[in-house]
N, CA, C and O of each residue as an XYZ file, in Angstrom:
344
protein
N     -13.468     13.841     -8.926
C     -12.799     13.527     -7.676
C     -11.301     13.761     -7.858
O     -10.815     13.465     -8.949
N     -10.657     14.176     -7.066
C      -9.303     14.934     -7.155
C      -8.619     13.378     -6.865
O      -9.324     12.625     -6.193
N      -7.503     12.939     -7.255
C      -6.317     12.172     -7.185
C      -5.005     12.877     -6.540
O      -4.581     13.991     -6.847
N      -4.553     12.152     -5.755
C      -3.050     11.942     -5.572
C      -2.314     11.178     -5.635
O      -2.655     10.153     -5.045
N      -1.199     11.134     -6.183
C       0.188     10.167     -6.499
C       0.708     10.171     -4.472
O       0.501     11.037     -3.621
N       1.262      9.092     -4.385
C       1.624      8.537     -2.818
C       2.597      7.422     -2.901
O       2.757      7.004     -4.048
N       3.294      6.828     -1.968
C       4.134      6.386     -1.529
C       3.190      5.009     -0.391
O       3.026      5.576      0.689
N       2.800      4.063     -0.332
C       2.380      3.249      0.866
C       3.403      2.178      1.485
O       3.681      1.084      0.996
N       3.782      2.606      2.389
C       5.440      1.479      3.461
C       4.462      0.413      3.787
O       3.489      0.741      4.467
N       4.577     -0.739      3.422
C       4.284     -1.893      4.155
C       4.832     -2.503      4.878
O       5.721     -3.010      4.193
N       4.977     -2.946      6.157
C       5.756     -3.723      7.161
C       5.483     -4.933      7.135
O       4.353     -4.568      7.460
N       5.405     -5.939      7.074
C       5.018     -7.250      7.764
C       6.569     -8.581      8.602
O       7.752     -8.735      8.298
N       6.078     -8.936      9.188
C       7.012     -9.861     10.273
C       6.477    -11.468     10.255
O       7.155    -12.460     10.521
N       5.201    -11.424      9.899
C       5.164    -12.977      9.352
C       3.986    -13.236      8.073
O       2.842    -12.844      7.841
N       5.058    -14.195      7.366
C       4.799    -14.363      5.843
C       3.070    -14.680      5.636
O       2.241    -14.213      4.855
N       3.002    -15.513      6.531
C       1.405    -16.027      6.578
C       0.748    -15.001      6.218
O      -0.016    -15.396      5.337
N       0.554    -13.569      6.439
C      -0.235    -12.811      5.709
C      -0.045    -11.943      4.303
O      -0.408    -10.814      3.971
N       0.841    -13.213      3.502
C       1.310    -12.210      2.467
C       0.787    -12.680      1.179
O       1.240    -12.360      0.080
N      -0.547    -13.741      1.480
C      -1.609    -14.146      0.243
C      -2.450    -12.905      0.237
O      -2.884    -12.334     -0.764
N      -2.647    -12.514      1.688
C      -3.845    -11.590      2.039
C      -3.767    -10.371      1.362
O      -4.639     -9.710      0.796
N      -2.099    -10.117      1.579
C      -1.713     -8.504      0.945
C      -1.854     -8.465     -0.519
O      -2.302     -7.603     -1.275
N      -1.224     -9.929     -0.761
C      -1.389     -9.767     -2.502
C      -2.923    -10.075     -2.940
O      -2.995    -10.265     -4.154
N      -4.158    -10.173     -2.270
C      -4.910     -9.923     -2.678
C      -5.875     -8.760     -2.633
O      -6.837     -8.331     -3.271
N      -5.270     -8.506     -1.743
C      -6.278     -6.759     -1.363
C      -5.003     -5.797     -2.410
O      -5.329     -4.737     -2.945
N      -4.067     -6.186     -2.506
C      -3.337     -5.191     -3.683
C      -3.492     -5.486     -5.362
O      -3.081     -4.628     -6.143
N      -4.137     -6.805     -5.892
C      -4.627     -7.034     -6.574
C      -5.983     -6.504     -7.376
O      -6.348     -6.371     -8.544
N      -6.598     -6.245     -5.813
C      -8.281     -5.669     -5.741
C      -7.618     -4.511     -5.923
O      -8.359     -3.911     -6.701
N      -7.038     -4.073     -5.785
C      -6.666     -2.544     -5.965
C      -5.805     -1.690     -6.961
O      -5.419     -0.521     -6.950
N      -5.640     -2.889     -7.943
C      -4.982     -2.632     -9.185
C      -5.006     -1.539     -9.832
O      -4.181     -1.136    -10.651
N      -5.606     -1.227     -9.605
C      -6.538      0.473    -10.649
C      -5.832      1.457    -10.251
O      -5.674      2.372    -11.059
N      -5.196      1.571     -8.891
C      -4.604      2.879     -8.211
C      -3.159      2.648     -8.110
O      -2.368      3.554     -7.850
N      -2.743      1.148     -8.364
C      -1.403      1.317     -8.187
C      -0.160      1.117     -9.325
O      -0.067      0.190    -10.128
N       0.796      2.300     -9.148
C       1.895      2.556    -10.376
C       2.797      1.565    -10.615
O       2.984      0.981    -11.683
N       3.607      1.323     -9.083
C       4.313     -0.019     -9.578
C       4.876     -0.161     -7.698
O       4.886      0.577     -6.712
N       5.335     -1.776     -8.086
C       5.306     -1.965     -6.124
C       6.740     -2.817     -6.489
O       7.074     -3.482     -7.470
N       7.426     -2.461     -5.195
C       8.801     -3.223     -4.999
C       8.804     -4.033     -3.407
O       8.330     -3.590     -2.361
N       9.267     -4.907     -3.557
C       9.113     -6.086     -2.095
C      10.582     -6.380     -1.913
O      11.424     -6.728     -2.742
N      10.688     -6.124     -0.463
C      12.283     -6.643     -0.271
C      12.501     -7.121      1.041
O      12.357     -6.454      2.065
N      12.927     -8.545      0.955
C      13.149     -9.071      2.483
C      14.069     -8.415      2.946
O      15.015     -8.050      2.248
N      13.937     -8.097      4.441
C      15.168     -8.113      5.182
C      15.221     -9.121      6.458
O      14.584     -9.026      7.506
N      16.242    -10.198      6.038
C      15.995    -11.509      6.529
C      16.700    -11.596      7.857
O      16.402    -12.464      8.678
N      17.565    -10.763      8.048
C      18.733    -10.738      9.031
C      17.795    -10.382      9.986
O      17.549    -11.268     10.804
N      17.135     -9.217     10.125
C      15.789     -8.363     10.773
C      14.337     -8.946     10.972
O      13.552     -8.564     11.840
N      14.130     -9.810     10.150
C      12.717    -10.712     10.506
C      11.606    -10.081      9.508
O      10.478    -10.461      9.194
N      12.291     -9.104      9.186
C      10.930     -8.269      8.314
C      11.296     -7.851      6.485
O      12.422     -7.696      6.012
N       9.776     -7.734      5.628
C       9.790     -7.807      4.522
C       9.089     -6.384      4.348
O       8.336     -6.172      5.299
N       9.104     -5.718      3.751
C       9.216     -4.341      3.355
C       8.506     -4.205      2.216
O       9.021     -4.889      1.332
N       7.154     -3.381      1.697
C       7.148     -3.774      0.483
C       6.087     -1.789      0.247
O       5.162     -1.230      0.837
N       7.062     -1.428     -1.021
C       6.553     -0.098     -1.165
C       6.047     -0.149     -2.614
O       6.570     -0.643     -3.613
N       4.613      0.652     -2.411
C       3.574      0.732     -3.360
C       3.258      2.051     -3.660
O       2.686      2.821     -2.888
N       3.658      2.324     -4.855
C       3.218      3.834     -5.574
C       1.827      3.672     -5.781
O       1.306      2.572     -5.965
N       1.061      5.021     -5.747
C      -0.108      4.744     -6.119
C      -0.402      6.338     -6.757
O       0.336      7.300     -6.541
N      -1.534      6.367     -7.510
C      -2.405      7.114     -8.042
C      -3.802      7.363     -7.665
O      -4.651      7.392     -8.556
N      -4.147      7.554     -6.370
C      -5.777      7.841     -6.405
C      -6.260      8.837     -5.785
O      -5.449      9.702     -5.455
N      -7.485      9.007     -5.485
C      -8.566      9.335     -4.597
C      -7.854      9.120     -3.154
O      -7.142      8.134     -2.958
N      -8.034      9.877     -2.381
C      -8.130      9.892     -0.892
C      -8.516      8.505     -0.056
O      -7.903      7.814      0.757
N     -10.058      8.434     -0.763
C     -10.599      7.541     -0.483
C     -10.018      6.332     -0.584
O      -9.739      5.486      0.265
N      -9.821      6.397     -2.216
C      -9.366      4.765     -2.281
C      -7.903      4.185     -1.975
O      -7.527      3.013     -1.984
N      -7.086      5.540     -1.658
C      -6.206      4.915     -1.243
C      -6.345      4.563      0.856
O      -5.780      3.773      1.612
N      -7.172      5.420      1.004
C      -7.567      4.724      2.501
C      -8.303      3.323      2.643
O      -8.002      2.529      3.534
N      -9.259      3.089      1.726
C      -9.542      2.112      1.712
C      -8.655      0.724      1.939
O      -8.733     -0.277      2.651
N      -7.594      1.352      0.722
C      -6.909      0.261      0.410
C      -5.680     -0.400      1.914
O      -5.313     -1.509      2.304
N      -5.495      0.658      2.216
C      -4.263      1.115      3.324
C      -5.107      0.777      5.120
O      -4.536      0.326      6.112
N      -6.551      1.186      4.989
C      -7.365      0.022      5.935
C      -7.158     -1.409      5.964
O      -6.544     -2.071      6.800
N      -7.842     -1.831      4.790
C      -7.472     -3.052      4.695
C      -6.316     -3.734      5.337
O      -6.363     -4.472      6.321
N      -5.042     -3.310      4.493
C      -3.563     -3.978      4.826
C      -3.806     -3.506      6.581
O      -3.728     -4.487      7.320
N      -4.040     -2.366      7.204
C      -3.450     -2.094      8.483
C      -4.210     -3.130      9.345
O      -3.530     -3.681     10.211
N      -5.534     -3.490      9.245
C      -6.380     -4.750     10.212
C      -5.398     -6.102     10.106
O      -5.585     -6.930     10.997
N      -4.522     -6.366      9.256
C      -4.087     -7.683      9.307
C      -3.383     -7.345     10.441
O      -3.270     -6.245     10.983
N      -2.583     -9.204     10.955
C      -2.231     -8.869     12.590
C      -0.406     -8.895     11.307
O      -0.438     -8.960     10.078
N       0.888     -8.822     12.185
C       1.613     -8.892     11.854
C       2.297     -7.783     11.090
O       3.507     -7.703     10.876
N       1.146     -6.752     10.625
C       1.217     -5.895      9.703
C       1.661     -4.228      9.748
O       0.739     -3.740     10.402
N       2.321     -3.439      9.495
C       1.730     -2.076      9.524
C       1.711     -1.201      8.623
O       2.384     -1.641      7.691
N       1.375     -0.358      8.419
C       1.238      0.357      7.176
C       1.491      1.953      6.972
O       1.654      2.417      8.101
N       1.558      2.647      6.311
C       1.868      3.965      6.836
C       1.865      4.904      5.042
O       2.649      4.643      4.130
N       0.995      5.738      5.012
C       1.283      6.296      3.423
C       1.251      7.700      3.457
O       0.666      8.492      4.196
N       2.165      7.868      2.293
C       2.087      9.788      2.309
C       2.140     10.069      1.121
O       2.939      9.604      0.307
N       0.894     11.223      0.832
C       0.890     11.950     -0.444
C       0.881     12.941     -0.969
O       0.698     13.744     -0.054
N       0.948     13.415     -1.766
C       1.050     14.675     -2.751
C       0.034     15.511     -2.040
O      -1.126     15.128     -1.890
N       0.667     17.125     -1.428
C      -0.312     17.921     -1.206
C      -0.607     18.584     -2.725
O      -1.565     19.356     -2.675
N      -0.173     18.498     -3.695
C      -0.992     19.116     -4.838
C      -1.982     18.223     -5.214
O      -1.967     17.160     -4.595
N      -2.689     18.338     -5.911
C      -3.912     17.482     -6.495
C      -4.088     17.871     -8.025
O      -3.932     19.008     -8.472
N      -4.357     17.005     -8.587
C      -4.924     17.069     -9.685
C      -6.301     16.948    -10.378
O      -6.570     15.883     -9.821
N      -7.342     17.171    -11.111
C      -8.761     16.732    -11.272
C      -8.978     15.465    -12.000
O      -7.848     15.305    -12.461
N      -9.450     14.780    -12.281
C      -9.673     14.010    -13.106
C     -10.468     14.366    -13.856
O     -11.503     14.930    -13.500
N     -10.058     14.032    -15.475
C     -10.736     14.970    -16.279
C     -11.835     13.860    -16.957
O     -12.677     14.243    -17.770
C-alpha cells in the first residue's frame, strides 16, 4: 500500500472536544510524525497541526473522525509523490 507524508489543520472553538481529539489521535499513533497545538486566545480558537505518514486510507479515516465532532474542522494535504512500503 503506497504512503504519503501530509500536513492535517485542526480547528476547534470549544475545548470540550479536545479529550475526543486526543483520543482518536492517540488511536492513530502509527501514522503520526509529530503534532504542534497552539491557542489563539484573543480569536476563540486552538489550532493544532499534525504531520503524518500514511495510507490514503488511514489518513482519511483518521481526518473523518476529527471532522464529525461539532465545534471542529479539519482540512489535510499531501504529497503527490508516493512511496511503496517495502
Amino acid at each position: 500500500m503506497e504512503k504519503r507524508i501530509g500536513c492535517v489543520a485542526i480547528l476547534l472553538t470549544d475545548l470540550h472536544v479536545v479529550s475526543e481529539i486526543n483520543t482518536i489521535l492517540s488511536n492513530c499513533g502509527s501514522i503520526i510524525i509529530g503534532r504542534l497545538g497552539l491557542p489563539v486566545k484573543d480569536r476563540g480558537v486552538h489550532v493544532i497541526s499534525v504531520i503524518v505518514d500514511g495510507t490514503t486510507d488511514e489518513i482519511g479515516a483518521m481526518t473523518g473522525k476529527i471532522g464529525r465532532l461539532k465545534s471542529v474542522q479539519v482540512k489535510s494535504v499531501l504529497t503527490k509523490a508516493t512511496n511503496s512500503e517495502e
